[in-house]
BAFI-3210 file (N, C-alpha, C; in Angstrom, 3 decimals, decimal comma, padded with zeros to 6 digits):
// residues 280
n [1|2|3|4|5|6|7|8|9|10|11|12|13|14|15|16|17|18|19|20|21|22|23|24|25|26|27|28|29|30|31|32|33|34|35|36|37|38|39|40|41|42|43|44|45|46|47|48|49|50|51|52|53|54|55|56|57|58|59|60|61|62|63|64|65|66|67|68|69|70|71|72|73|74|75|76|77|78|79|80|81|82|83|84|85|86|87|88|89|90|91|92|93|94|95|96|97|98|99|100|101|102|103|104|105|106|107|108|109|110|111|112|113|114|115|116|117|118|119|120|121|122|123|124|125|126|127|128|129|130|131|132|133|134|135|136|137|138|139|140|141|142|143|144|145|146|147|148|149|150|151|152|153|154|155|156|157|158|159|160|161|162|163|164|165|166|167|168|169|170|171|172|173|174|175|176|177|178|179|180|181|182|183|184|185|186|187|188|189|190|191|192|193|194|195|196|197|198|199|200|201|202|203|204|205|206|207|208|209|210|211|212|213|214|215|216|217|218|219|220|221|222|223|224|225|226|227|228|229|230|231|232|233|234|235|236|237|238|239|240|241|242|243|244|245|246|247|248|249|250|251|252|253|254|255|256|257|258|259|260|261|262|263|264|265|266|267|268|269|270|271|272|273|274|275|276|277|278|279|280]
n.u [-011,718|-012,113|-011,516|-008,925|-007,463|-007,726|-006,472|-003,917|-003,848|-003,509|-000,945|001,027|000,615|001,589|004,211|006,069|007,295|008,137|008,725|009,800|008,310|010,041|009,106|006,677|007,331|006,243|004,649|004,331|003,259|004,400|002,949|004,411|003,355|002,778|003,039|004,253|004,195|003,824|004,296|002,661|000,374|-001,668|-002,679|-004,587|-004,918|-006,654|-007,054|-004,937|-005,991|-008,075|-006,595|-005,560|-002,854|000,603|001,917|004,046|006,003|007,543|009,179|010,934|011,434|009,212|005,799|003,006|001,083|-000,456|-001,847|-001,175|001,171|002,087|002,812|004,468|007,505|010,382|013,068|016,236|016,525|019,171|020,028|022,505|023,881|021,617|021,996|021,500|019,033|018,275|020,095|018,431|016,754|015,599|015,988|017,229|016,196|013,811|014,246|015,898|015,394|018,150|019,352|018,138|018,271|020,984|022,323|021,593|021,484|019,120|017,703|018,822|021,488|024,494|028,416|029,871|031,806|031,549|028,811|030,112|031,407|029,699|028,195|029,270|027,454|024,983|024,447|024,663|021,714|019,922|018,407|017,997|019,539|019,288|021,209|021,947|019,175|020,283|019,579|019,955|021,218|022,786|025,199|028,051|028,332|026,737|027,868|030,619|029,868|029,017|031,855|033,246|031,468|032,136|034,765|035,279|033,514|031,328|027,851|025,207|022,036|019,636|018,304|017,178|015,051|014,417|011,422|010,586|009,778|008,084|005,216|006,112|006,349|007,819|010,564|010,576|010,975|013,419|014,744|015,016|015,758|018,509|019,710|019,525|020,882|023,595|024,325|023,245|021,754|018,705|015,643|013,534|011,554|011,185|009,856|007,452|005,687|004,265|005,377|005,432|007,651|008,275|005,957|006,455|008,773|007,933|005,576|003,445|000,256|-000,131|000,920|000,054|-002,720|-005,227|-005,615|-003,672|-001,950|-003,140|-002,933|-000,237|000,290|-001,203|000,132|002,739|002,606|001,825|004,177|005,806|005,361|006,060|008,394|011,203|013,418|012,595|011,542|010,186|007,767|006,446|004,245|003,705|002,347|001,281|001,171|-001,955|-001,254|001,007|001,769|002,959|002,976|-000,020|-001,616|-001,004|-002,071|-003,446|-005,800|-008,414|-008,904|-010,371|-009,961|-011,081|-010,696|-008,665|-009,504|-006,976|-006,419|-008,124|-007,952|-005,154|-005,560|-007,571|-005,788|-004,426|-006,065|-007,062|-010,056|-009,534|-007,122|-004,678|-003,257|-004,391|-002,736|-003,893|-006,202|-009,095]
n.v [009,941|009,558|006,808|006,804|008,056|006,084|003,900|005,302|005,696|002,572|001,981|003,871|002,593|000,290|-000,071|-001,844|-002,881|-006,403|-008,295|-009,803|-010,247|-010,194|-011,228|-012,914|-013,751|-013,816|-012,738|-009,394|-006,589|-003,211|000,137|003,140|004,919|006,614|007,322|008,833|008,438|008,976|006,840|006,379|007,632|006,388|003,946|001,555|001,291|002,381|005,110|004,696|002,924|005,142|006,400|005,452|004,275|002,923|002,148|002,939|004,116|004,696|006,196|004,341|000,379|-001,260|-001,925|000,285|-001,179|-004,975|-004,827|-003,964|-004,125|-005,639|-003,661|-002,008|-000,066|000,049|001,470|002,611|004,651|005,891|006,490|006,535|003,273|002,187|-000,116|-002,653|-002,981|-003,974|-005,778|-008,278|-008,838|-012,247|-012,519|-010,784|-007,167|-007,012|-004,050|-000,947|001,451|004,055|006,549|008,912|012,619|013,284|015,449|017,059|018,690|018,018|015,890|012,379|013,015|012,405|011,998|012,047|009,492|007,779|006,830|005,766|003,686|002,190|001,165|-001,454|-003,429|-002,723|-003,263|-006,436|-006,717|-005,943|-005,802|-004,115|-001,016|002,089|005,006|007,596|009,649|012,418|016,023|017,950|017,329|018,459|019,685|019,834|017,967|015,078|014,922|014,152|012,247|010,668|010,496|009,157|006,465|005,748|005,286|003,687|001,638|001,055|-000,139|001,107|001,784|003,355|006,431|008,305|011,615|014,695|017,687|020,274|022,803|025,950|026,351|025,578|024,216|023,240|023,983|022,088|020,036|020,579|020,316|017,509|016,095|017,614|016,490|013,684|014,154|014,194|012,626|010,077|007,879|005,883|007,432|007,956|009,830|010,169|012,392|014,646|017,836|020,773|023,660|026,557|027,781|030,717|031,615|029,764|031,221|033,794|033,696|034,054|033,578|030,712|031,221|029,937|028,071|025,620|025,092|025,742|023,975|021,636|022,508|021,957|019,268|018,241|018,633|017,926|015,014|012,906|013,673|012,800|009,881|009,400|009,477|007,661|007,411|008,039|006,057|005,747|008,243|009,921|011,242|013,672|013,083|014,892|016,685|018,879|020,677|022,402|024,563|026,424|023,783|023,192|023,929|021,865|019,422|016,152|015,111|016,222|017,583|015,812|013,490|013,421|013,374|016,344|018,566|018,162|016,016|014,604|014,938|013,380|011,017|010,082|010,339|008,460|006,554|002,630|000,654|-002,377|-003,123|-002,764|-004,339|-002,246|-000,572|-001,135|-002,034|-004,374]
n.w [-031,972|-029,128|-029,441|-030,090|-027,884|-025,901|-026,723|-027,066|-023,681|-023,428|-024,869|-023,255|-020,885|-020,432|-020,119|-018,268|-015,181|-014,218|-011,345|-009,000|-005,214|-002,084|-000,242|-001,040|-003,331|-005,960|-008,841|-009,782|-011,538|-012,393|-013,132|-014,527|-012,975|-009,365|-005,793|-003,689|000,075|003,686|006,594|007,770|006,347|004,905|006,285|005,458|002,812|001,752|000,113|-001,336|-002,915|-004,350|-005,639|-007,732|-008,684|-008,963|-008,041|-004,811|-002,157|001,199|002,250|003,563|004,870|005,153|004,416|003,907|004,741|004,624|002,911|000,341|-000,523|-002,539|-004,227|-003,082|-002,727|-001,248|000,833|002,132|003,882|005,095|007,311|009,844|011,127|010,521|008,513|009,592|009,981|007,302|006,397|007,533|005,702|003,535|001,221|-001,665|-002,482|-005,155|-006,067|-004,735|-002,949|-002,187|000,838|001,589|000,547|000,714|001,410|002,635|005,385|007,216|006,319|005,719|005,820|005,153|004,711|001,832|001,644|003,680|002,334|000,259|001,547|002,446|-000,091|-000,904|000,292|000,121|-003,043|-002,714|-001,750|-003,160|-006,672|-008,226|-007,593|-006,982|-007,251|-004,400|-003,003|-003,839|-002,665|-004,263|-007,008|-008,880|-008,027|-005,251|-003,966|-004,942|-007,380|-006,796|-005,506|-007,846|-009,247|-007,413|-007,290|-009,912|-010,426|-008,216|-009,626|-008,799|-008,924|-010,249|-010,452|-011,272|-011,079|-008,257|-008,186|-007,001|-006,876|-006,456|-007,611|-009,297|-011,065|-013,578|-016,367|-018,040|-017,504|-015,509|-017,048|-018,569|-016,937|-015,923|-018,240|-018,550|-016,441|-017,069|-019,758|-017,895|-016,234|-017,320|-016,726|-015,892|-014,915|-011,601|-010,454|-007,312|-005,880|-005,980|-006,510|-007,053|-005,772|-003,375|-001,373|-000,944|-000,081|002,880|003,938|004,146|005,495|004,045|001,824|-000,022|-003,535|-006,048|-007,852|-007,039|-009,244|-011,596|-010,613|-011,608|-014,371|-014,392|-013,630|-016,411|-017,952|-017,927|-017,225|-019,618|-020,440|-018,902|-019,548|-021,579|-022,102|-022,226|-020,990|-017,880|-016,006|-013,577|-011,857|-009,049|-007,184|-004,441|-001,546|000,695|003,931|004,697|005,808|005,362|004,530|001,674|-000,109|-000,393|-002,424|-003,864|-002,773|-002,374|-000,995|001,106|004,749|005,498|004,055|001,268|-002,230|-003,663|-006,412|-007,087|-007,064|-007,758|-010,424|-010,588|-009,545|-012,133|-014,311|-016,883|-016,049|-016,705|-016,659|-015,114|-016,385|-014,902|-011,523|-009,319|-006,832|-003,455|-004,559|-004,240]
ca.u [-010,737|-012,135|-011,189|-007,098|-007,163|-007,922|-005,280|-002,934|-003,452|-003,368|000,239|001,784|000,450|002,165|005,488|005,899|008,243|007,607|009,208|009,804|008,485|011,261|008,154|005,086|007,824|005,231|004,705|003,608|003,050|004,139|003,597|004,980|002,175|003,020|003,020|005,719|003,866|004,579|004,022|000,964|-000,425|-002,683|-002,354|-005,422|-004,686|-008,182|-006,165|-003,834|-007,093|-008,704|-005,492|-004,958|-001,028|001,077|003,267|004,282|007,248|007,063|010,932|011,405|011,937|008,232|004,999|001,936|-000,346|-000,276|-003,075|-000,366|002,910|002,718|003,353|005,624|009,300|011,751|013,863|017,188|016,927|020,664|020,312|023,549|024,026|020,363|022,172|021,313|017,509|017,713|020,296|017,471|015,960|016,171|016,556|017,653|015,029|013,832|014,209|016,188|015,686|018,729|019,824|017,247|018,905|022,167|023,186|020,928|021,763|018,035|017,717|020,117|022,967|025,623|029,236|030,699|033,248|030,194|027,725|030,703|031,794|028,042|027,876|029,188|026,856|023,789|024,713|024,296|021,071|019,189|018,771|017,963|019,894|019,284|021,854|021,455|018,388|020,207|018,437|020,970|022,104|023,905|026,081|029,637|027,951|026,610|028,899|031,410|030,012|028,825|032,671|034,183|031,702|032,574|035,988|035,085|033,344|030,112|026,594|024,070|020,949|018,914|018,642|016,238|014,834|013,208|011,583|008,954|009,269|006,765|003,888|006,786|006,333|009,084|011,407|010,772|011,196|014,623|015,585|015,069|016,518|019,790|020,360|020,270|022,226|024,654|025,167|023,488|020,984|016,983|015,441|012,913|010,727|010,300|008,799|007,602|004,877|004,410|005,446|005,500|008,766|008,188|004,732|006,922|009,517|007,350|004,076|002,328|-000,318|000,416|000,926|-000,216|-003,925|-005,348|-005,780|-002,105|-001,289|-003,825|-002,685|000,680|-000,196|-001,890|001,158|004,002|002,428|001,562|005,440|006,927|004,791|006,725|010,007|011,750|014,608|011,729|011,031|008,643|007,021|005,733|003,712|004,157|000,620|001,825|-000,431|-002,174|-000,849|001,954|001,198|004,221|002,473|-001,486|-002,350|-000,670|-002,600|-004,235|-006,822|-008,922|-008,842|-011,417|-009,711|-011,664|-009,803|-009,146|-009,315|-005,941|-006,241|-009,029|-007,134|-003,854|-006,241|-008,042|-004,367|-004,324|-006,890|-007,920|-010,479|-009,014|-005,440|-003,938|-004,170|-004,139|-001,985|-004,879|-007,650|-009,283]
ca.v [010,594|008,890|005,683|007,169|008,064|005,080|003,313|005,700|005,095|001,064|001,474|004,195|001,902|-001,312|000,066|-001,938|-004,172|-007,943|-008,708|-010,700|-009,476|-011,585|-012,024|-013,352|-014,641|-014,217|-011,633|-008,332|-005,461|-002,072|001,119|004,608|006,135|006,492|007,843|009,519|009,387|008,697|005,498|006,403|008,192|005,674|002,592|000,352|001,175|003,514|006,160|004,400|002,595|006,014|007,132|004,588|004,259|001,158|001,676|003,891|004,165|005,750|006,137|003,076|-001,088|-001,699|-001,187|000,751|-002,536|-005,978|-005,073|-002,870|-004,696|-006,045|-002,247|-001,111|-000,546|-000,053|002,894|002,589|005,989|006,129|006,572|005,876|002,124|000,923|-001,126|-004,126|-003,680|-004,374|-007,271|-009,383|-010,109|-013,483|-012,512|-009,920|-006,634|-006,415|-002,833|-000,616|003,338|004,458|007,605|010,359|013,390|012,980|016,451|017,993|018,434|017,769|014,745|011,460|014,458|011,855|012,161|011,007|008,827|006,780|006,238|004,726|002,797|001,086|000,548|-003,115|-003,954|-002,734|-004,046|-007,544|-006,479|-005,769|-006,656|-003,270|-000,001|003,355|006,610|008,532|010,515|013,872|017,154|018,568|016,548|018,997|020,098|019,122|016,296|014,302|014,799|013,788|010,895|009,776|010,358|007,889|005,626|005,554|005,000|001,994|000,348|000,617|-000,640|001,859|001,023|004,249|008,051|008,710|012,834|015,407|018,435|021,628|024,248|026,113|025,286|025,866|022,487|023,390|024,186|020,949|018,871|020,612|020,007|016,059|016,297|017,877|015,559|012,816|014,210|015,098|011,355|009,080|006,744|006,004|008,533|007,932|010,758|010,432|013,275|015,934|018,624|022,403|024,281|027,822|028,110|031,729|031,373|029,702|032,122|035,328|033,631|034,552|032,480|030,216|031,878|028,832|027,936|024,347|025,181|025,875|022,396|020,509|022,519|021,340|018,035|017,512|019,200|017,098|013,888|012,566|013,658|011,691|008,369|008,929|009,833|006,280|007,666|008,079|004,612|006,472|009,039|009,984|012,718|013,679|013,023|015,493|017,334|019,801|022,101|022,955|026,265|025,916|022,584|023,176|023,904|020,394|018,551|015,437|014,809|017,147|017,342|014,484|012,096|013,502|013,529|017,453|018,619|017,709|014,663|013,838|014,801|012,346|009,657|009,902|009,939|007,094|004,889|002,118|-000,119|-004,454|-003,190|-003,327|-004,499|-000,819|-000,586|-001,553|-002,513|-005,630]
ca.w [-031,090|-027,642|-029,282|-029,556|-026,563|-025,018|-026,994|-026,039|-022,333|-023,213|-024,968|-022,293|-019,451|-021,047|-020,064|-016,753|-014,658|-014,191|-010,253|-007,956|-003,842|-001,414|000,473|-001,408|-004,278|-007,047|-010,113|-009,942|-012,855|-011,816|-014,051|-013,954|-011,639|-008,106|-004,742|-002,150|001,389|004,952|006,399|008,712|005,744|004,075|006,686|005,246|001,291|000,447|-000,389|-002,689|-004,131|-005,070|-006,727|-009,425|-008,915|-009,781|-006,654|-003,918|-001,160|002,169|003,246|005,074|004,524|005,680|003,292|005,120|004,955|004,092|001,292|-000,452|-000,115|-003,874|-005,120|-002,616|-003,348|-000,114|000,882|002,677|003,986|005,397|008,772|010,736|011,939|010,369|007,684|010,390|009,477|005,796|006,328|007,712|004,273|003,778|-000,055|-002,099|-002,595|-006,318|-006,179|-003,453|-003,346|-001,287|000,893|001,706|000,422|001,988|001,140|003,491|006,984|008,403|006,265|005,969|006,426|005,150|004,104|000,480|001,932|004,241|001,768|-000,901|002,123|003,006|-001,118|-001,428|001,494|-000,850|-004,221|-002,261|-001,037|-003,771|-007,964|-008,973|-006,799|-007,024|-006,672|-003,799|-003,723|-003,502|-003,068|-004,942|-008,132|-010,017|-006,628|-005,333|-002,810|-006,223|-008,199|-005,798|-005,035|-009,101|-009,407|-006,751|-007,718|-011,767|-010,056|-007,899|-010,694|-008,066|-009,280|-009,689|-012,242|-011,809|-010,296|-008,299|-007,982|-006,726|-007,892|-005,938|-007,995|-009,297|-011,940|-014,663|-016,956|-019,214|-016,356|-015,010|-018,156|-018,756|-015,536|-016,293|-019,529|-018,300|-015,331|-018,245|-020,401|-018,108|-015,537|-018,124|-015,897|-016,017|-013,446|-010,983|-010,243|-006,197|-005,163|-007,045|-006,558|-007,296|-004,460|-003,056|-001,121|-000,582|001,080|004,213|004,554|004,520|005,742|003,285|001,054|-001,203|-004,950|-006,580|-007,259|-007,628|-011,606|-011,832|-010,523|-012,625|-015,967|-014,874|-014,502|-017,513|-019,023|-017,642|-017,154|-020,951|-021,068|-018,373|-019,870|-023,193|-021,667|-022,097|-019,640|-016,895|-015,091|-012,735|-011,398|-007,344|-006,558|-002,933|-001,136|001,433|004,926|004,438|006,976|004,739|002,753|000,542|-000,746|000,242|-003,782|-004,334|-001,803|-002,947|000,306|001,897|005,716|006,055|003,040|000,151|-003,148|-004,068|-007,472|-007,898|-005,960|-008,921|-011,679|-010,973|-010,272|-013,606|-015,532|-017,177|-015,418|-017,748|-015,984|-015,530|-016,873|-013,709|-009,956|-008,752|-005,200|-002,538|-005,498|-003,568]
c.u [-010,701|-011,334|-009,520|-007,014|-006,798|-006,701|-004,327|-002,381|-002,471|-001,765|001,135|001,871|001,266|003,786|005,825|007,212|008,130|009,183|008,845|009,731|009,367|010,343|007,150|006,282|006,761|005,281|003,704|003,922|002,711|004,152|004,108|004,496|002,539|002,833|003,764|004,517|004,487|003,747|002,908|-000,347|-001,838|-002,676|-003,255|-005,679|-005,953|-007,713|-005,809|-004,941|-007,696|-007,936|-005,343|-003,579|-000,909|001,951|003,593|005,404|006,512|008,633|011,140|011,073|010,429|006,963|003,902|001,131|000,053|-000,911|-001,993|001,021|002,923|003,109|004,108|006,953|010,188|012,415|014,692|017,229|018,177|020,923|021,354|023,204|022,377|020,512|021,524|020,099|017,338|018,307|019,452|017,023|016,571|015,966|016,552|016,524|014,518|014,307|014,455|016,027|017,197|019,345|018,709|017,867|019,960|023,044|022,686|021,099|020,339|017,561|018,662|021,538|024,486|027,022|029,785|030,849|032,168|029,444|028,591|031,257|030,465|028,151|027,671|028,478|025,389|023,696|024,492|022,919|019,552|019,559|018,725|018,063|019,551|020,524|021,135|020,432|019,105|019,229|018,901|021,727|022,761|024,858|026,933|028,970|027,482|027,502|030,229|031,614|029,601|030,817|033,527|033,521|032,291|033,648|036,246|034,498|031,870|028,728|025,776|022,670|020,092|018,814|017,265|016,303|014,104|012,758|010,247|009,800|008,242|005,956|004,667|006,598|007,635|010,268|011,519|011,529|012,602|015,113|015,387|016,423|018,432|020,402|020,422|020,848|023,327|024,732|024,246|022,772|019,179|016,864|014,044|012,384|010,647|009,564|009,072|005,867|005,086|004,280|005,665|006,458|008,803|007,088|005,404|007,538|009,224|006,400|003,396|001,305|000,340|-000,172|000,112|-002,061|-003,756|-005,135|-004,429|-001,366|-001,779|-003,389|-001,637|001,217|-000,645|-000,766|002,743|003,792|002,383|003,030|006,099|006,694|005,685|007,716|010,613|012,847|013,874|011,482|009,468|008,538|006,149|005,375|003,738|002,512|001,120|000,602|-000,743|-002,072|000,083|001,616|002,143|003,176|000,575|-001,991|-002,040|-001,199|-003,219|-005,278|-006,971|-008,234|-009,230|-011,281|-010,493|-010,732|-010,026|-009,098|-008,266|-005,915|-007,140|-008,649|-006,018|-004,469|-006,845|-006,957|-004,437|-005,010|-007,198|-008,447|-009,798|-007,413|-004,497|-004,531|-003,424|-003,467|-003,842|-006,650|-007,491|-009,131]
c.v [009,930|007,736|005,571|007,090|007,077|004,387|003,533|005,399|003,776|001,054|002,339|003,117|000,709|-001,498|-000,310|-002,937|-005,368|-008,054|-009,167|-010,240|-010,751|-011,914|-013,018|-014,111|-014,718|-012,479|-010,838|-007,648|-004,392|-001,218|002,337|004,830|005,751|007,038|008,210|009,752|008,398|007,526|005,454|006,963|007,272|004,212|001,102|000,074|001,750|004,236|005,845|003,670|003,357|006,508|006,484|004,876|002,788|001,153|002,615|003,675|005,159|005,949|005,036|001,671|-001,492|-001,077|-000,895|-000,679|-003,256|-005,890|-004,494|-003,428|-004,942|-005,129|-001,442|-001,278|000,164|000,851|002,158|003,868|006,452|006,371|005,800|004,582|001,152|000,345|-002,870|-004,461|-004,054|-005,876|-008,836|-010,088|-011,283|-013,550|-011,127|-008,758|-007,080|-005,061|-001,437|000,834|003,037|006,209|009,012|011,358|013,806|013,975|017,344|017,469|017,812|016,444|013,350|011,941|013,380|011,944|011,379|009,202|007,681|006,119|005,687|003,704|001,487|000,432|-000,994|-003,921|-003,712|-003,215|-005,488|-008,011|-006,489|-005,918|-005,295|-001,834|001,171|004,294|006,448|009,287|011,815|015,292|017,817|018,193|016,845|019,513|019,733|017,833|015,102|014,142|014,656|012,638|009,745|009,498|009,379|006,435|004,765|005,034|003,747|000,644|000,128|000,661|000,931|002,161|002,073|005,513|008,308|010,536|013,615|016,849|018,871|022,414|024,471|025,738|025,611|024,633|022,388|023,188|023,074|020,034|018,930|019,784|018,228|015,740|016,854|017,284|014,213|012,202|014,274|013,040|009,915|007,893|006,814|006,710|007,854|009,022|010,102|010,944|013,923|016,511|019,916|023,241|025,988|028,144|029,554|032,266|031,222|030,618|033,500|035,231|033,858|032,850|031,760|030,780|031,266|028,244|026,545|023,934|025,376|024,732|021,533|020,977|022,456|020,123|017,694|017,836|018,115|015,207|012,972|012,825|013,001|010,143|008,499|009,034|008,222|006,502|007,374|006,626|004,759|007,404|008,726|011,632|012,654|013,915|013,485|015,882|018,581|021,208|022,890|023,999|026,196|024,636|022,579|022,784|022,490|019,075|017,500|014,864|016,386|016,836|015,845|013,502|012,341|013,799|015,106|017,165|018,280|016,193|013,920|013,719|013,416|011,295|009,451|009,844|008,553|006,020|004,571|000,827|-001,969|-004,125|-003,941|-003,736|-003,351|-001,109|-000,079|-001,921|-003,799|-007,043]
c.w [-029,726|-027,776|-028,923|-028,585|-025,609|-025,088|-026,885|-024,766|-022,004|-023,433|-023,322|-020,887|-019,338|-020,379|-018,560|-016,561|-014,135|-012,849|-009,634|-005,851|-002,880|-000,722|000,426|-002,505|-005,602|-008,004|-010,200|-011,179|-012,357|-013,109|-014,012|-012,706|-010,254|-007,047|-003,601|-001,136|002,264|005,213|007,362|007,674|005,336|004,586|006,465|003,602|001,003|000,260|-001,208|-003,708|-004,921|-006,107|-007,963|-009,605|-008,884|-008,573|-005,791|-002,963|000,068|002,989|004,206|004,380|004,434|005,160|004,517|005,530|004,188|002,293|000,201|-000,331|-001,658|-004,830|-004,447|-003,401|-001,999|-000,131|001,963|002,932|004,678|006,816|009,268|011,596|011,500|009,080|008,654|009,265|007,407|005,789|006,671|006,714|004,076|002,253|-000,727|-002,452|-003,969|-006,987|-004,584|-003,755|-001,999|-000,907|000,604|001,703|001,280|002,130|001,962|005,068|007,629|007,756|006,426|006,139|006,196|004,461|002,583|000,424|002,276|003,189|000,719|000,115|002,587|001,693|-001,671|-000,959|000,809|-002,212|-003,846|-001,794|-001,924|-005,949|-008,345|-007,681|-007,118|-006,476|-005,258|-003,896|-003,421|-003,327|-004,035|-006,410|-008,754|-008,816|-006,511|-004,927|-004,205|-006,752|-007,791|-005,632|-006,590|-009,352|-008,520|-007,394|-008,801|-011,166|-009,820|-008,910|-009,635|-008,797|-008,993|-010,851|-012,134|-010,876|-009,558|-007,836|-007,576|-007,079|-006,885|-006,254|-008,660|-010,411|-013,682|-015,381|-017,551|-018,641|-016,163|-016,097|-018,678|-017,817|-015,244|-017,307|-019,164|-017,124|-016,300|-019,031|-019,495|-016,937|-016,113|-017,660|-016,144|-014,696|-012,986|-010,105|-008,684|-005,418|-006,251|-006,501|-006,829|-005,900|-004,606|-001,572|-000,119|-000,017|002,725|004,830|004,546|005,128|005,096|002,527|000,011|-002,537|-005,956|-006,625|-007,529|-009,017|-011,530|-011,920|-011,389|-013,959|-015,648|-014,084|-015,504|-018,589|-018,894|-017,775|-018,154|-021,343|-020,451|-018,718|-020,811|-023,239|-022,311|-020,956|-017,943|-017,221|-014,458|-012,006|-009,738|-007,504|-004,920|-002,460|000,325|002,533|004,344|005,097|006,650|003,474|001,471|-000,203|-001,170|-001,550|-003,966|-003,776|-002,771|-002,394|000,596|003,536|006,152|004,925|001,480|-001,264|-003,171|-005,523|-008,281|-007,728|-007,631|-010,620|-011,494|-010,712|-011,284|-014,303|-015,622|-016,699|-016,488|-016,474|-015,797|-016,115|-016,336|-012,338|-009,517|-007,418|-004,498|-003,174|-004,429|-005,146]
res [x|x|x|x|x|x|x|x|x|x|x|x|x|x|x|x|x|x|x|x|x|x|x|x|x|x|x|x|x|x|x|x|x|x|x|x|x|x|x|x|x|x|x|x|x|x|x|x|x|x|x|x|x|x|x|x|x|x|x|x|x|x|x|x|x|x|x|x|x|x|x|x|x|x|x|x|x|x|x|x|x|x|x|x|x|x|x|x|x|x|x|x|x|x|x|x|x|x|x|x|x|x|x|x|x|x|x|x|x|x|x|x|x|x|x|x|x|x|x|x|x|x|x|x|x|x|x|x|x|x|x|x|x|x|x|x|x|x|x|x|x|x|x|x|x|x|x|x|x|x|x|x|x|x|x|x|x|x|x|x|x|x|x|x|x|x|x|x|x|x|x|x|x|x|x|x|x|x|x|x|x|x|x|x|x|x|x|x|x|x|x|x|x|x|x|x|x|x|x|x|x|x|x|x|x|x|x|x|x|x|x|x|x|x|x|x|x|x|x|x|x|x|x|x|x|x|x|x|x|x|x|x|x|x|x|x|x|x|x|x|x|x|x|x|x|x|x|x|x|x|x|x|x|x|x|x|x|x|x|x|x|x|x|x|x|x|x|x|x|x|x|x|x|x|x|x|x|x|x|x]
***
């Protein structure tokens, strides 16, 4: 049975992308496993070494550390007038996320019309684009804007999504499954954790224990490896000051993996497979 297992890991892990960084010009091997944080979060790569991920993002053009650049992947987060800073590359990305939920006023807060007018200016920019990340994907603002592009005939090679609700697995896995079926693209998991929503807006504790999150991780994860629609997967390595999130934490105060933190690095580690994001 140990020995399955193993071989399990070896084929799910296999499922990777062979690219090109415009910087270093040489061939990396990313796999599902990943990481959504901020770009002060983990600025010397021990963090991303304990995790055992194949790649990570932090909303922005610029990877936390040099040690970690060969598993980043780039965000165009939409901010008004900072198309300049991407035009600098002096070659095309491999891989562009674009548009920090542009349906929400407190994030990239952008109109339709804008983000199909920037489009031809990112299709030049990069080999492999992403949608919008909406917050919203089944909403008018998506489906608004999947419909002009189908129209224009505009490039768009995969979806990326996001997803805190609560420790439902099933819930979640529909809620893949019917964004899918319904606009027809490989998805990219960018954030995702089990959240408590209703902790913030009453104050109260979070509902949610650590065990809740780890039995759904162990429940979702073995399903997004076998997905074939799923590309990849980010867990959000969020602060811990946020009650809504706290059960989902993956650091203590002082950097210590929590229990969950120890679970999603044990998924799928196989020792020499890969070069883990900030392995020396």
């Amino acid at each position: 049975m140990k020995i399955a297992l193993q071989l399990f890991f070896v084929f799910v892990n296999c499922a990777f992308y062979v690219i090109l960084l415009p910087a270093q010009a040489e061939q990396v091997t990313l796999g599902k496993k990943g990481i959504a944080m901020g770009s002060t979060f983990d600025i010397d790569g021990s963090r991303l070494s304990r995790l055992h991920v194949n790649w990570y993002y932090n909303w922005t053009t610029k990877p936390n550390s040099p040690r970690t650049e060969n598993c980043f992947v780039p965000m165009y987060w939409g901010k008004r007038g900072s198309l300049d800073e991407l035009l600098k590359a002096t070659n095309p990305y491999p891989v562009l996320l674009t548009f920090n939920e542009p349906d929400f006023e407190r994030q990239s807060n952008r109109q339709v019309f804008e983000v199909i007018d920037e489009w031809p200016v990112l299709e030049n920019l990069a080999h492999r684009l992403s949608t919008p990340t909406a917050g919203r994907p089944f909403e008018p603002w998506f489906r608004d804007f999947m419909s002009k592009a189908n129209s224009k005939g505009l490039r768009r090679d995969f979806m990326p999504v996001h997803w805190y609700g609560g420790a439902d697995s099933g819930r979640f896995l529909q809620f893949l499954d019917n964004l899918h079926q319904l606009y027809g693209l490989p998805i990219w998991i960018t954030e995702f954790a089990v959240a408590d929503w209703h902790s913030t807006k009453h104050g109260e504790a979070n509902r949610f224990t650590e065990n809740d999150v780890i039995k759904f991780m162990k429940e979702v994860l073995p399903r997004l490896e076998q997905l074939d629609y799923i590309e990849r997967y980010a867990w959000l390595a969020a602060k811990t000051d946020k009650e809504s999130l706290r059960s989902s934490m993956l650091f203590t105060d002082d950097g210590k993996l929590t229990k969950v933190g120890i679970t999603y690095s044990e998924f799928g580690y196989l020792k020499d497979v890969f070069n883990y994001c900030g392995a020396n």
